[in-house]
N, C-alpha and C positions, 0 to 999 in steps of 0.2 A: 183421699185415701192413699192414692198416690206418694204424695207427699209426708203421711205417715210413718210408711212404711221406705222411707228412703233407707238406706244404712242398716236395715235389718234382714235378716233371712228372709227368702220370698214364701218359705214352707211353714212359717211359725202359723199355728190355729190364729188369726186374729178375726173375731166376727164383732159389727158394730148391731148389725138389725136381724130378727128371728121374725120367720112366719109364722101365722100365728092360725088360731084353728080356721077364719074366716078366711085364709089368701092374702090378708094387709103384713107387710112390715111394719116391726114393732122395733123402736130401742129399747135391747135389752135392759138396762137399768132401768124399765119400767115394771119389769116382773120380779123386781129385787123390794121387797116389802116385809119388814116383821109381821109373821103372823102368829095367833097364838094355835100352840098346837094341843091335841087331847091332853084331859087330865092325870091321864096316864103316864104322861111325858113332865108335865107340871101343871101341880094341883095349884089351889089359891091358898090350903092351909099347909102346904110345904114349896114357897117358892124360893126357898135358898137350897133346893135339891140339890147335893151334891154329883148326882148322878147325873142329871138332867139333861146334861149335853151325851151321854151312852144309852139314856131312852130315846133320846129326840133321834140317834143316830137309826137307833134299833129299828124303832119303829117306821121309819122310811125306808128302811132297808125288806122292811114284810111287804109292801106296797108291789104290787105283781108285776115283772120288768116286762117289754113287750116293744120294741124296737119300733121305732115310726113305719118305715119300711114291711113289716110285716104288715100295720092295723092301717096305715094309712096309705093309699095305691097314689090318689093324685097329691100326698104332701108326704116327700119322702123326709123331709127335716122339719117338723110342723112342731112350736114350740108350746104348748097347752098351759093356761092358767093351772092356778094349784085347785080349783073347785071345778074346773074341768076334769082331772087328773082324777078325784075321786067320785065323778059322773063314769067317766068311762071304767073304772078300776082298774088302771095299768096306765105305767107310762114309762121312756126310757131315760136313759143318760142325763137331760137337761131335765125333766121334769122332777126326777128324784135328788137331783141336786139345786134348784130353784127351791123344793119343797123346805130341803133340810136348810139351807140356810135362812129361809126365811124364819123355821124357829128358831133356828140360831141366834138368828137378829131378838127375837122375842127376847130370846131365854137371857141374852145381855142386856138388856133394857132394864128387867127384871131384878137380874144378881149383880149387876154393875163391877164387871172385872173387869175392864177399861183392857177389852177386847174387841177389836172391827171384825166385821167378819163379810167374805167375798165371795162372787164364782170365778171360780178357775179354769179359762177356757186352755185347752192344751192339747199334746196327745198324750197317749198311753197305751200301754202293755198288757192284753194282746187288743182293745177294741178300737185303737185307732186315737182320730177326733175327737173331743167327749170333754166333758165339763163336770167335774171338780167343785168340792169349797175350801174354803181357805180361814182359819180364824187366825185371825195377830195379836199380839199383844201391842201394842199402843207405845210401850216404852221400850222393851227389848226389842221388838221387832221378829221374835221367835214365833214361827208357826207350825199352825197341825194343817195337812193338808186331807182332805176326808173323800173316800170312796163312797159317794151316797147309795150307790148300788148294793153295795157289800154290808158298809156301816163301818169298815175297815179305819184305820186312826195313823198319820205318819206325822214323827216329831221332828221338827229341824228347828237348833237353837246352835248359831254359830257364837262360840267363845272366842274372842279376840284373847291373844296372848302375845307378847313382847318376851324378847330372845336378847339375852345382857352379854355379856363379855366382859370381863371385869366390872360387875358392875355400869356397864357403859351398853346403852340400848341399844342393838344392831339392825334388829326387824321386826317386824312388826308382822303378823299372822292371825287366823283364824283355823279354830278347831270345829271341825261339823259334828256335833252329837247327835245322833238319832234314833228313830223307832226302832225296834227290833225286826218290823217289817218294810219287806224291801217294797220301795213307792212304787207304784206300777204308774205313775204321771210321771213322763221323761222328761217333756220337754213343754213351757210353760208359755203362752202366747199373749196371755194379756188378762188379767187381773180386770172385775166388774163390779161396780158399790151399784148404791141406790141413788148416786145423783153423778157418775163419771163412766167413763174405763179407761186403764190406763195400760199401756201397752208395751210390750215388755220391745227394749231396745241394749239391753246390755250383750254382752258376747255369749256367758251361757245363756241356755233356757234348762238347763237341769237343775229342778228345785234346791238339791244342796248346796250349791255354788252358785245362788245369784241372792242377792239382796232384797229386801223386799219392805225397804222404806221407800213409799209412794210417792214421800215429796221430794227424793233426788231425781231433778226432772235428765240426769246423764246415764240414770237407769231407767225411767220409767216413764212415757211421753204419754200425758193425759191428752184423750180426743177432745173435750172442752175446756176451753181456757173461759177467763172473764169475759172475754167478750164474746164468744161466739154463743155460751151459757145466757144471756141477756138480749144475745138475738133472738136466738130459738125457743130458750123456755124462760120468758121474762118472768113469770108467777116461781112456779119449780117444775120436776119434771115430774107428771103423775103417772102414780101406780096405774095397771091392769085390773091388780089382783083384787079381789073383793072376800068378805070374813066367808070364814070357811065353817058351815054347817056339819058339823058330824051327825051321822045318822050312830047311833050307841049300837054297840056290840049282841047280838040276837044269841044269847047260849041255846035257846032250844035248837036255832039252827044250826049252831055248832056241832050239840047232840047229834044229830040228825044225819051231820056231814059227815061224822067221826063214822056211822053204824054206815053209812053209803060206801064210803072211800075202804072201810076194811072189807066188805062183801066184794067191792069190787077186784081189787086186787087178789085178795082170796082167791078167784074165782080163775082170776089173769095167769096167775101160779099154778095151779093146780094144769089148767090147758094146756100150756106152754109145757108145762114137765112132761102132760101124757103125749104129747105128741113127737116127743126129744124121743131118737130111734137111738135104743141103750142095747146095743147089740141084737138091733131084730125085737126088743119090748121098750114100750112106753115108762117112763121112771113113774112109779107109784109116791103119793103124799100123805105123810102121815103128820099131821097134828097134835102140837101139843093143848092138852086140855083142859090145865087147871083155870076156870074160872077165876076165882079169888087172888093167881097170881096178877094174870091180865090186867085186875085193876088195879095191884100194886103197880106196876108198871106202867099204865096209864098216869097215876101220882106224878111215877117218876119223873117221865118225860115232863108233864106239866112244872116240874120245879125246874127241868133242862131250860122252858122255856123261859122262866120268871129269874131264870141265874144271867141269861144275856141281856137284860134290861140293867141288871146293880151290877156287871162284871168290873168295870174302867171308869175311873176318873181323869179325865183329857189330862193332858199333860199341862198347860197353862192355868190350869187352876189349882197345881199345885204349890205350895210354899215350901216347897226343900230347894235349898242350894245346888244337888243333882236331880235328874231325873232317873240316876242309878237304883239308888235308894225303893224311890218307890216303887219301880218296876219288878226290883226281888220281893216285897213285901208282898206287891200285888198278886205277880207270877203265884206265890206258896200259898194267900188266901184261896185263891182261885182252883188252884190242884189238890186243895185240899175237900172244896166244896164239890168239884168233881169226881175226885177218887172216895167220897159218902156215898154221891151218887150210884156210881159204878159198885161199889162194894152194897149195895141196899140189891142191885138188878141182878151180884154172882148171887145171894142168898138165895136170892128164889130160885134158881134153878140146882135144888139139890139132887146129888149123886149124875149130876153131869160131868164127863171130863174136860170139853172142850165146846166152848161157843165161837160160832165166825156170825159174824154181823153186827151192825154198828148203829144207834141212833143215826136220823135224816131229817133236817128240817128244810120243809118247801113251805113256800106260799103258795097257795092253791089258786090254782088258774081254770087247769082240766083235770077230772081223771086224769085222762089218758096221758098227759103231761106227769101225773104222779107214778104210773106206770112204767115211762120213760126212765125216769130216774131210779126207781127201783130194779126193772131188765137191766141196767149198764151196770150196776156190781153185779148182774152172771152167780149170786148167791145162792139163787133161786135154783141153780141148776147144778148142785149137789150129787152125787151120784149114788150113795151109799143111802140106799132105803131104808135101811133100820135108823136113822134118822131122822130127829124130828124137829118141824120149823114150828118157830114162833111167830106171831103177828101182832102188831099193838099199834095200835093207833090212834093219837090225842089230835085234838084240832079246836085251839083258843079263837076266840073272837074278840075281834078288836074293833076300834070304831073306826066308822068310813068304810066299813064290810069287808073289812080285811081278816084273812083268817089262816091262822099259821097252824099248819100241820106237821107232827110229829109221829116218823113212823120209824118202829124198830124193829127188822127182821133177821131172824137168826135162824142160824141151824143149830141144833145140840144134838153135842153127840155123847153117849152115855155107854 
């Protein structure tokens, strides 16, 4: 290891072994395995989904985050299979990013875009340490580098250009084109497949200024060569992971959650207000009543939810010459499907002047966790009595028991 790391920073993320739920070190490129993910993400009679890689993002992104350190006292970095992951129903950093690239892996096996696809072990902005994926393109060498926590998406496609002077070549350059979002992966340690890792040894480590052709070994020093690959894993190197049972999505418990999670909150509101000292009186709560809008509403958010599965198509899987291009097309499809939305949610509330409050989507872990994040927008704490708050609460199911909850709290004032 030593000897790895000779010539490079001593602070670069480089990890070779993860522990694993039992206390043993594991080489990570044994938890690097295509898996196929729900049909949700891709079916058998739609697998040239264009979307496929924005549901596979999405839906690992609902998966309930939960830091090792919190769940686990004697393994503060314990790196969990992906069917452990949906045993426990939470996992952090590495588990949501093992997860997504393994359908990653799936989903190119599948569509054949002559796309590799990696973990990215690095830091980043604000969590630190934390692992990343990475998909390439195979001949350009351009990649998306992907937040599996968020489901968030960053493009970097370096265009080399040449600078003439009479016609006579002088330099030679590269242009960084990128995401519209800024990468929160600073700095980049070492790049992980399913049978290597190979370890970043160039001068930067900031993704948009380093290279990310694997077999320039004065960028990129693989921990196994041919030989030492034929010491240690003379057959190949085997997976951990094993096929991943989905338990199907339960709507009655869905039901169920939707009618818990408003009662409770409801109730959270309402306390919280009478106990807020409004000059010497408790703030009184008046509710809004119409049933039949409620359910509009409930609709709505349900299409909120079903608009972040089809919203993006990755940027490598597109055929235009820019990625300018379809970024505006995208942007105006997408503001257009939300300002429907939005304009379907001012209808219902007629003869109101002014709503404050915003759709919220959680993964549902606790109540009280939903609560949490409702008290921090201070919404709830309104002063003006004459009006009136809304509540709405949707909550889809997914498979693997996962369940995304959408809640929209407003005040209107009339």
């Amino acid at each position: 290891m030593k000897e790895m790391k000779k010539g490079i920073s001593k602070n670069r993320h480089v990890q070779l072994f993860a522990e694993n739920f039992d206390g043993y070190s594991v080489f990570i490129p044994r938890y690097v395995k295509a898996q196929k993910p729900p049909d949700i993400v891709l079916s058998e009679d739609r697998k040239d989904d264009p979307y496929a890689i924005q549901k596979a993002a999405r839906f690992v992104a609902l998966v309930p985050f939960v830091n090792d350190s919190q769940a686990f006292d004697e393994f503060p970095d314990c790196w969990c299979t992906t069917e452990q992951l949906f045993t426990l129903g939470f996992g952090d950093y590495e588990e949501h990013a093992v997860l997504l690239c393994n359908y990653f892996l799936y989903i190119e096996s599948v569509q054949q875009k002559d796309i590799s696809v990696y973990l990215l072990l690095g830091k980043a902005h604000p969590e630190g340490e934390t692992t990343y994926v990475m998909r390439k393109h195979n001949k350009t060498h351009d990649v998306e580098i992907w937040n599996a926590k968020t489901g968030d998406c960053y493009y970097f496609n370096k265009d080399y250009q040449e600078s003439t002077l009479c016609c006579i070549p002088i330099n030679k350059h590269f242009v960084v084109q990128g995401s519209e979002l800024i990468c929160q992966m600073k700095e980049v340690g070492c790049v992980v497949s399913d049978g290597n890792i190979y370890i970043n040894i160039q001068e930067h480590t900031d993704p948009a200024l380093m290279t990310f052709n694997l077999e320039d070994e004065s960028c990129w020093k693989p921990f196994l060569n041919e030989q030492s690959r034929k010491q240690y894993f003379p057959n190949q190197i085997a997976t951990i992971q094993r096929e991943i049972n989905y338990e199907q999505p339960n709507n009655e418990e869905a039901l169920e959650l939707t009618e818990k999670i408003y009662e409770f909150l409801k109730k959270k509101i309402e306390i919280t207000r009478a106990s807020f000292d409004n000059n010497g009186k408790p703030l009184r709560t008046r509710w809004e009543r119409t049933v039949s809008q409620k359910k509009i509403i409930e609709n709505l958010l349900f299409e909120y939810d079903t608009f972040y599965f089809t919203n993006f198509i990755p940027p490598l899987h597109q055929d235009k010459k820019t990625i300018s291009d379809y970024k505006k097309e995208q942007f105006t499809e997408n503001t257009k499907k939300l300002y429907k939305i939005q304009k379907e949610i001012e209808n219902e509330f007629p003869g109101v002047k002014e709503v404050y409050g915003f759709p919220m989507n959680i993964s549902f872990t606790t109540l009280n966790q939903l609560w949490e994040d409702i008290r921090a927008t201070d919404i709830h704490m309104v002063a003006d009595e004459e009006s009136e708050m809304s509540l709405t609460v949707n909550v889809t199911a997914y498979p693997g028991r996962i369940f995304s909850v959408w809640i929209f709290f407003c005040v209107l004032k009339k």
